[in-house]
C-alpha positions, 0 to 999 in steps of 0.5 A, spaced: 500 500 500 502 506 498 501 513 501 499 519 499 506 523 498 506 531 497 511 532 493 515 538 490 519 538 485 517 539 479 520 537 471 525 530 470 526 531 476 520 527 479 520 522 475 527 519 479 523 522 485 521 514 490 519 517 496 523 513 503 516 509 505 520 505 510 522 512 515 518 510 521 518 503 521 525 500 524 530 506 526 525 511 529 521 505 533 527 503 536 528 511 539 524 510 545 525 503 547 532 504 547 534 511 546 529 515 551 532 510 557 538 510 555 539 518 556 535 517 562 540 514 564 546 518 562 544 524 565 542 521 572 550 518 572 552 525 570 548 528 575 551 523 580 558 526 578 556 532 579 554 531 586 560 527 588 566 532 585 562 538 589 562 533 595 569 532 595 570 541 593 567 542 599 571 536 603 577 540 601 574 547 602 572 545 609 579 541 611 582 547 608 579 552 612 581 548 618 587 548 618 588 555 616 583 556 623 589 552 627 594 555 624 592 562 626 590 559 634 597 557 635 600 563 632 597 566 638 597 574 637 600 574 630 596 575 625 596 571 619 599 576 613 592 576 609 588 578 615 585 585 615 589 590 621 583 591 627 580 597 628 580 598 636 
């Protein structure tokens, strides 16, 4: 059985014009059982290691900060270069 095909080419050039019936049988059938889950699933393993190497950035920031705060209490009353003067 043959579709009704709109077709726009006009002159010699329609007589060697054979429309692809075959478009939404097998390739584009097989998007949403394999394509759609598949990208699911790779934004979802994205998403992850986002999560994981923020979670790590904040790890380091957090030890950083931790060391800085030792580092200024074992100074005692000198003050740490970057730190502002005090006022009062």
């Amino acid at each position: 059985m043959r579709a009704n095909v709109v077709d726009s080419s006009s002159g010699a050039a329609r007589r060697f014009h054979h429309p692809n019936l075959q478009v939404g049988t097998y390739p584009t059938v097989m998007v949403p059982a394999f394509g759609v889950p598949s990208s699911i699933i790779l934004h979802g393993l994205s998403l992850w290691q986002l999560r994981r190497s923020a979670r790590k950035t904040a790890l380091h920031t957090q030890q950083i900060g931790t060391l800085i705060s030792r580092a200024r209490r074992s100074e005692g009353t000198r003050r740490l270069p970057r730190d502002p003067p005090r006022l009062g």
